[in-house]
C-alpha positions in Angstrom: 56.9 -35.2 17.5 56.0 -38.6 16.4 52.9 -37.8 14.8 54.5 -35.1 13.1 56.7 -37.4 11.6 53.6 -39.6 9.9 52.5 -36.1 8.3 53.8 -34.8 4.7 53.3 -30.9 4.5 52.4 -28.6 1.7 54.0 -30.7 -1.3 54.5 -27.9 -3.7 56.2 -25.9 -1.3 57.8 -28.6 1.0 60.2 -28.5 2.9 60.4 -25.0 2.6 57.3 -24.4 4.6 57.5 -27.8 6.8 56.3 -26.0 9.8 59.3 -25.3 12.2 60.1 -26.9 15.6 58.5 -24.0 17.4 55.6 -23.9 15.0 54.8 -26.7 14.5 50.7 -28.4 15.6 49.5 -28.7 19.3 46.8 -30.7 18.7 45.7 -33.6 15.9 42.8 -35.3 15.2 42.6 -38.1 13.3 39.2 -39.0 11.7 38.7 -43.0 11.6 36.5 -44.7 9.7 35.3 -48.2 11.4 35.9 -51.2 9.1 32.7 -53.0 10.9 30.1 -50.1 10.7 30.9 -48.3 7.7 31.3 -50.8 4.8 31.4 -48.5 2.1 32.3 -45.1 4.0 30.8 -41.9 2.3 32.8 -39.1 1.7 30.5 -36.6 2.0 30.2 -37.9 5.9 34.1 -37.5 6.1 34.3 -34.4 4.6 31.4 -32.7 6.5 32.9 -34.2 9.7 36.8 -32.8 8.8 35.0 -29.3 7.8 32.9 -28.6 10.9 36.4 -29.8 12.8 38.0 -27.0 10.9 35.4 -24.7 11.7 35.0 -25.4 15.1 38.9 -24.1 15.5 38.1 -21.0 13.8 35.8 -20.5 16.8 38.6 -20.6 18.8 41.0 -18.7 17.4 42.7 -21.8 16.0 44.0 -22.8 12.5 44.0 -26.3 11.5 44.7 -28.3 8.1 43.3 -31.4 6.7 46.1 -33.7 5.9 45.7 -36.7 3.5 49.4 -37.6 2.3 49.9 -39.5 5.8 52.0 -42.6 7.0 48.8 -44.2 8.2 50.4 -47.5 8.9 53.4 -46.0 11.0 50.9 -43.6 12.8 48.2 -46.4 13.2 51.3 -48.4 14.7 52.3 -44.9 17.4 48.5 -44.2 18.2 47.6 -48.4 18.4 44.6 -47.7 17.0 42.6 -50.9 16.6 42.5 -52.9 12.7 39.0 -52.5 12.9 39.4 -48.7 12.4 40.9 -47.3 8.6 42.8 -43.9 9.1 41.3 -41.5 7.0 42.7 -38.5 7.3 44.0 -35.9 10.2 43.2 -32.2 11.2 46.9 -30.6 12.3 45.8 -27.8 14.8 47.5 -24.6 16.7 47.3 -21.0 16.2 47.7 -19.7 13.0 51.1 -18.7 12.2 49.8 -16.7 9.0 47.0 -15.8 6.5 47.4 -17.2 3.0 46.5 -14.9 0.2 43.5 -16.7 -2.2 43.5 -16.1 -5.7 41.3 -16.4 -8.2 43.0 -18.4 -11.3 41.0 -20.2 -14.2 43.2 -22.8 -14.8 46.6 -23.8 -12.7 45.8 -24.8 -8.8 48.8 -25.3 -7.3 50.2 -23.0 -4.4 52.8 -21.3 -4.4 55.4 -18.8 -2.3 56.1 -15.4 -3.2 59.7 -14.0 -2.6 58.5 -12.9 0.5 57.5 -16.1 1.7 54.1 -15.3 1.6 51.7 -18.3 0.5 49.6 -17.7 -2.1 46.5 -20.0 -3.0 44.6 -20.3 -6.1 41.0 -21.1 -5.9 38.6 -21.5 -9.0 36.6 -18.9 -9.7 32.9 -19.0 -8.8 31.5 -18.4 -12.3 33.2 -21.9 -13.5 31.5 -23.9 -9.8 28.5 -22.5 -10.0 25.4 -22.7 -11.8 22.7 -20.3 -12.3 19.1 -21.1 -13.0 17.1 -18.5 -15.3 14.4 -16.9 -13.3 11.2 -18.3 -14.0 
């Protein structure tokens, strides 16, 4: 519960789908980055660690999501995590308590709910990520 508490949820659609007491994560992980090894910390590093994380739970049957918009001093403060450690991030974990429905959109990103509730979420399409070489 006092974790919970550090954690801000889906802004666009908060606090309408703030997960519920009996929903809410079983398990967090909190990715640190160590202030005396990791100088300048690379984000590719952090974000291939949080990704296989999130695949990992998938193995599992769990869901998680990667939170950024924490309380890190407050949580730092709960968990007593060292100063020599920065809180990056943290993986919220359970079982999934749905299936969002992706989109393809070519211009606005934000999520959004339905009028049944139903979380919808707009990814870019590949045509405008990718890029094609001509064959040689």
């Amino acid at each position: 519960e006092k974790i919970f508490k550090t954690l801000r949820w889906a802004a666009y659609v908060a606090p309408k789908r703030n997960p519920p007491p009996t929903q809410r994560p079983t398990l967090y992980i909190i990715i640190l980055i160590n202030k005396e090894r990791a100088i300048q910390p690379s984000l590719r590093d952090i974000g291939a660690a949080a990704e296989n994380i999130l695949l990992s739970l998938v193995s599992f049957k769990l869901g998680g999501c990667w939170l950024l918009n924490i309380d890190r001093e407050k949580l730092k403060n709960i968990l007593k995590i060292s100063d020599k450690y920065e809180i990056d991030s943290v993986i919220a974990a359970g079982y999934p308590n749905e299936a969002p429905i992706l989109e393809t959109k070519e211009e606005d990103f934000k999520y959004w709910l339905d009028e049944k509730g139903y979380l919808h979420v707009p990814k870019r399409p590949l045509k405008n990520i990718f890029h094609y070489n001509e064959r040689v």
